[in-house]
C-alpha positions as CSV (number, residue, x, y, z in Angstrom):
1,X,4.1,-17.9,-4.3
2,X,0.7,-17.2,-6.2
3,X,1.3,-14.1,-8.5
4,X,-1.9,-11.7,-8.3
5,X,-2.7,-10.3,-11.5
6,X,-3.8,-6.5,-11.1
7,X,-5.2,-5.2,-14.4
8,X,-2.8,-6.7,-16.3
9,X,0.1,-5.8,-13.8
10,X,1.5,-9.7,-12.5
11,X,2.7,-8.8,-8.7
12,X,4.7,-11.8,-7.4
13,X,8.3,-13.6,-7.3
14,X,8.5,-14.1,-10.8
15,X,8.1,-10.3,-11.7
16,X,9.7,-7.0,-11.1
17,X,9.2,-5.5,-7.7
18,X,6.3,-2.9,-8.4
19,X,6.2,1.0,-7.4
20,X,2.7,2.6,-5.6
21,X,3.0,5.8,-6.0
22,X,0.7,8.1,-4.0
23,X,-2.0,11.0,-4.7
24,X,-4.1,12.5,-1.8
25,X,-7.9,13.7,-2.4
26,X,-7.8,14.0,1.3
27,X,-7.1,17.7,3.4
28,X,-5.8,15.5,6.2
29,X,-2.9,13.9,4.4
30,X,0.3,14.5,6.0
31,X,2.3,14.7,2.9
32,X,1.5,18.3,1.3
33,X,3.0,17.3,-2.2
34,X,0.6,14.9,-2.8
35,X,-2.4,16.3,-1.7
36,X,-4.7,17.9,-4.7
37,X,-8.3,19.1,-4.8
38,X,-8.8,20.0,-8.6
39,X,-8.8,17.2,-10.7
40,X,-6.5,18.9,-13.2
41,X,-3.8,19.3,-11.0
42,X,-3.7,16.1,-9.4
43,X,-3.9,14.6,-13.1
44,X,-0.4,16.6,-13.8
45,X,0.6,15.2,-10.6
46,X,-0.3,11.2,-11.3
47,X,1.8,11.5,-15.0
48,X,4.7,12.6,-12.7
49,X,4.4,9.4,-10.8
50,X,4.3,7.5,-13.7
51,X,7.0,9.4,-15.6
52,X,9.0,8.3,-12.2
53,X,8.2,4.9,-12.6
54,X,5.0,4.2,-10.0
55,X,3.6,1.4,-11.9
56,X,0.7,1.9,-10.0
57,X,-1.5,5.1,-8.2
58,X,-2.9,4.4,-4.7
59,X,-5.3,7.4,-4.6
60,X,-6.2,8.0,-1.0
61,X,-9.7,9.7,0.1
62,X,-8.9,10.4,3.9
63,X,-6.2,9.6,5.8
64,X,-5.9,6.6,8.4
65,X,-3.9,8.8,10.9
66,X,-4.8,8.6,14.2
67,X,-5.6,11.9,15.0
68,X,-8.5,12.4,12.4
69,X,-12.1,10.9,12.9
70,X,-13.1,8.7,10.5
71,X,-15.1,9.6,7.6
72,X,-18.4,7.6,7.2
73,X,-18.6,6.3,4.0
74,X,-21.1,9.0,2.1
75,X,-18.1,11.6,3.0
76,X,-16.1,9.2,1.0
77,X,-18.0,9.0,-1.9
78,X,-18.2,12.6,-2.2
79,X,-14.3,12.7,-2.7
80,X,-14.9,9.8,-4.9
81,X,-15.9,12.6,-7.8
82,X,-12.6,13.9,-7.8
83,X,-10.5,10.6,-7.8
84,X,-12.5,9.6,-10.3
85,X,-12.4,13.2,-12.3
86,X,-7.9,12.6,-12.2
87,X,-7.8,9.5,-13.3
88,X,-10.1,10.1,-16.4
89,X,-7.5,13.4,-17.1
90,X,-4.5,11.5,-16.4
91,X,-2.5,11.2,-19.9
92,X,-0.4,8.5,-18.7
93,X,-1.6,4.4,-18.2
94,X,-0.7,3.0,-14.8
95,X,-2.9,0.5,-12.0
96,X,-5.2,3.0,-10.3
97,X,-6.0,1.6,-6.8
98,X,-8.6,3.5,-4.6
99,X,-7.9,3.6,-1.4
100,X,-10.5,2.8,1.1
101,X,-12.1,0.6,4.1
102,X,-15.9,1.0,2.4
103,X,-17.3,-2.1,0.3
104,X,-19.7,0.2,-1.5
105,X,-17.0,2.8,-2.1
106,X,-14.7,0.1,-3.3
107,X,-17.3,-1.0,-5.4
108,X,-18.3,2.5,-6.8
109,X,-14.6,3.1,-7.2
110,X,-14.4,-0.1,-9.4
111,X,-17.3,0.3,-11.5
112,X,-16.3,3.7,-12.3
113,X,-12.9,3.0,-13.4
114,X,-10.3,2.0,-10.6
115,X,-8.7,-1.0,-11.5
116,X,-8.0,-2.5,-7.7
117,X,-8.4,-1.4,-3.8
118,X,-6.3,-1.0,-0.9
119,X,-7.8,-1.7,2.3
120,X,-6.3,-0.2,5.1
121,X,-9.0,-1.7,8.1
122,X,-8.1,-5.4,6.8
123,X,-11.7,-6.5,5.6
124,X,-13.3,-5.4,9.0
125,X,-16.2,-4.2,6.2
126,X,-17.0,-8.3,5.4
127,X,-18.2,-7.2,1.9
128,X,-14.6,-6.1,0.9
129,X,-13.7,-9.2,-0.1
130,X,-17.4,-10.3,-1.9
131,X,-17.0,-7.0,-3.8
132,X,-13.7,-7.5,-5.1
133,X,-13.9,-11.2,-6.3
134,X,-17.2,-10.3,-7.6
135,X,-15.2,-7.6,-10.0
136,X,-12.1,-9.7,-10.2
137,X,-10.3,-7.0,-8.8
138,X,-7.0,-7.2,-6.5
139,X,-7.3,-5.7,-3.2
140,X,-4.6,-5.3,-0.6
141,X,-5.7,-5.9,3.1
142,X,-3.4,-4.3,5.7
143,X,-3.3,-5.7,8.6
144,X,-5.7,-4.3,11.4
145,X,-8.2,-5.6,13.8
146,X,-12.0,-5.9,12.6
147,X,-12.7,-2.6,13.2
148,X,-14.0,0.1,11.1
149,X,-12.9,3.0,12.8
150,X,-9.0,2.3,13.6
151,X,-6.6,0.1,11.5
152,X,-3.5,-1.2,12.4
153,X,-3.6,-1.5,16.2
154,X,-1.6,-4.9,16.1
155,X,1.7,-4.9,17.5
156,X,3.3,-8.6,17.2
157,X,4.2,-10.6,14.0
158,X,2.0,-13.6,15.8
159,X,-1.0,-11.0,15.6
160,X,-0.5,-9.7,12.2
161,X,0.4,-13.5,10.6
162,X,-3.2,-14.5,11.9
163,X,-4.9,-10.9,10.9
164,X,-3.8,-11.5,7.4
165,X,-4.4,-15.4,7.6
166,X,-7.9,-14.6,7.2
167,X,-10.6,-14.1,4.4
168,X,-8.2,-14.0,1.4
169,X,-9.3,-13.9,-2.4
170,X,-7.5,-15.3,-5.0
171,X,-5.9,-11.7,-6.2
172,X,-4.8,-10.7,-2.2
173,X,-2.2,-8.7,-1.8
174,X,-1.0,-8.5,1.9
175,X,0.3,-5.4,4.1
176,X,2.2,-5.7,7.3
177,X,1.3,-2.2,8.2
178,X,3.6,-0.3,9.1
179,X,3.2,2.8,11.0
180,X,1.4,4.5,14.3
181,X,-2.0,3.2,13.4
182,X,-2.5,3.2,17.1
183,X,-0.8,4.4,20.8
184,X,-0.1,0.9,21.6
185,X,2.4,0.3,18.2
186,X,5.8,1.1,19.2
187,X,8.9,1.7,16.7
188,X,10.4,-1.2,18.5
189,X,7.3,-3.5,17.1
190,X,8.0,-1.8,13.4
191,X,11.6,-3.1,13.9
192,X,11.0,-6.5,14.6
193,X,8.0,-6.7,12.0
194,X,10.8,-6.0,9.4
195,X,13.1,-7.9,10.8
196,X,10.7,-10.7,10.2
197,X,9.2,-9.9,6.9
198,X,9.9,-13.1,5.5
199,X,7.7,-14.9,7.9
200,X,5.2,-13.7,6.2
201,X,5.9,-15.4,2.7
202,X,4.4,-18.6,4.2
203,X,0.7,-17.1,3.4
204,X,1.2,-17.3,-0.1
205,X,0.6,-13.8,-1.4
206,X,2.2,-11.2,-2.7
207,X,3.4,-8.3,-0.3
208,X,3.4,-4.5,-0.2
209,X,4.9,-2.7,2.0
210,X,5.1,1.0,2.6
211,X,7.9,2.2,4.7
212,X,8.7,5.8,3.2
213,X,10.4,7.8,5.6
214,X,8.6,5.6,8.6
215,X,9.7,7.1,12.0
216,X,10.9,3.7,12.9
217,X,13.5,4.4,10.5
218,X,14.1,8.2,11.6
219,X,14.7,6.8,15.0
220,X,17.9,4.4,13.5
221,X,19.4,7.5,11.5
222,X,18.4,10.2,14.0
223,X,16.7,12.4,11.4
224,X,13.3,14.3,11.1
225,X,11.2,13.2,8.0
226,X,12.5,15.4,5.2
227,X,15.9,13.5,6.2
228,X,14.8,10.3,6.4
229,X,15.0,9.6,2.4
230,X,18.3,7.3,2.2
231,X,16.8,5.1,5.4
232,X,13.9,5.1,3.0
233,X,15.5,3.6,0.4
234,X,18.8,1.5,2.2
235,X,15.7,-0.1,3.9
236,X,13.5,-0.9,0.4
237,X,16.1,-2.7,-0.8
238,X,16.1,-5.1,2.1
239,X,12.4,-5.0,2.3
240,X,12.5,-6.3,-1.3
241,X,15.8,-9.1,-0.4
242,X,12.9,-10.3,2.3
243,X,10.1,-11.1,0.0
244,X,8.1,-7.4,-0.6
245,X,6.9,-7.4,-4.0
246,X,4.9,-4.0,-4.4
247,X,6.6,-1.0,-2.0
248,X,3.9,2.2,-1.7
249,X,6.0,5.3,-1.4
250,X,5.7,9.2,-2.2
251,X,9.6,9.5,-3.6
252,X,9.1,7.4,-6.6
253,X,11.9,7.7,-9.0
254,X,14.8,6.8,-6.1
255,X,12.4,4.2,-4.4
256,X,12.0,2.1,-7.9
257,X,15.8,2.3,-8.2
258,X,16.5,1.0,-4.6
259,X,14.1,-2.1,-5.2
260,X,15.4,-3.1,-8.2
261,X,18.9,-3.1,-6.6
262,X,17.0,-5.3,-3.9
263,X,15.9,-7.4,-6.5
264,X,18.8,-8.1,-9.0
265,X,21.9,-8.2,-6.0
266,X,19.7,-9.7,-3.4
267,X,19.2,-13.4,-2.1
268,X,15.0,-13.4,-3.2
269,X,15.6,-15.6,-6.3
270,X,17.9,-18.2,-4.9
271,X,15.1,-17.8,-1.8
272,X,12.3,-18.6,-4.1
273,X,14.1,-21.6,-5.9
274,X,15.2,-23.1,-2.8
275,X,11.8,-22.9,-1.4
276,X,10.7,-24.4,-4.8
């Protein structure tokens, strides 16, 4: 397993399972904790992450849900300013990924100060991958279709395998995705895509994946999202057992405690040497 060196931050088998912690620019996030418009707020907000223990801070500038249009990429940049505003105010040192499906914003967001990017349209923008070689950056690709204006509408493990099989730099960090990207993903294909996470350790990158309070969980446990936090974490634990080395989540201090129960009582390392 290649490990992906992200500022500094070594992602892969022979390292720690990381935390992505998550701050919203964006008025269409779901997730009202996390959503900040003034730069010193959100700043207060990222040392709280890292005071948790998010090793690093996806910082999202709209949200991929569904039921939003998609912001063109000027609309982006404008929220840019303040991501770029909190991470300048933040007192606390941690990764700062900006999250976006943009080449030029990924590239603004780099050049500015963002130390990696997380792609949630899977390189359907071609450049994505030019622009973060040419900056040395990591970048996580999630898997979708090559299309800018919806991610994630794959639904098999076949489909998603090839999706991420495609196009990947030296510091590529891959994402399952997980999630209602799209009507035709069914909890029953988020299921079986976990069920099989470890299929996808044969593509040679590290993985992140971000299952906080997923509905394919609240449908096991029969509880609405502000319930779902102990499927959240029983389920990190076996995300990290099956190969995930980064796991994005909003509840950061129990999340970095479930992976690292994952990784110290799970069956990864004798995985990984038998593999070897």
């Amino acid at each position: 397993m290649q490990t992906v060196d992200a500022a500094g931050l070594p992602i892969g088998d022979d390292h720690p399972p990381r935390i992505m912690g998550v701050l919203n620019v964006s008025d269409e996030s779901p997730y009202d904790p996390s959503v900040f418009a003034d730069p010193d707020e959100a700043a207060a907000y990222v040392d709280d992450l890292i005071a948790e223990g998010a090793d690093i801070v996806d910082v999202g500038l709209e949200s991929a849900n569904k039921r939003f249009d998609v912001l063109p990429p000027e609309a982006e940049r404008d929220r840019l300013d303040t991501a770029l505003a909190t991470i300048e105010r933040a007192r606390d040192d941690a990764v700062f990924s900006i999250e976006t499906r943009y080449h030029e914003v990924a590239a603004a967001a780099l050049d500015a100060g963002f130390d990696m990017v997380n792609d949630v349209c899977g390189f359907a923008d071609p450049e994505m991958p030019r622009v973060c070689e040419a900056r040395e950056a990591a970048v996580v690709k999630m898997a979708s279709p090559p299309d800018l204006e919806r991610p994630g509408a794959l639904t098999t493990v076949e489909e998603i395998h090839a999706a991420l099989d495609r196009e990947l730099t030296e510091k590529t960090i891959v994402d399952p995705a997980f999630g209602g990207w799209s009507e035709a993903k069914t909890l029953a294909d988020d299921r079986e895509i976990f069920q099989r996470l470890g299929e996808f350790r044969d593509l040679d990158r590290p993985m992140l994946v971000s299952i906080n309070r997923k509905n394919f969980l609240g449908e096991i446990v029969d509880r609405e999202t502000e319930g779902r936090l102990p499927a959240s974490l029983a389920a990190t634990a076996l995300a990290v057992e099956r190969g995930a080395h980064v796991i994005r989540t909003h509840d950061v201090a129990e999340t970095r405690d479930a992976a690292l129960i994952g990784d110290a009582l799970g069956d990864r390392r004798e995985r990984v040497v038998a593999e070897a």
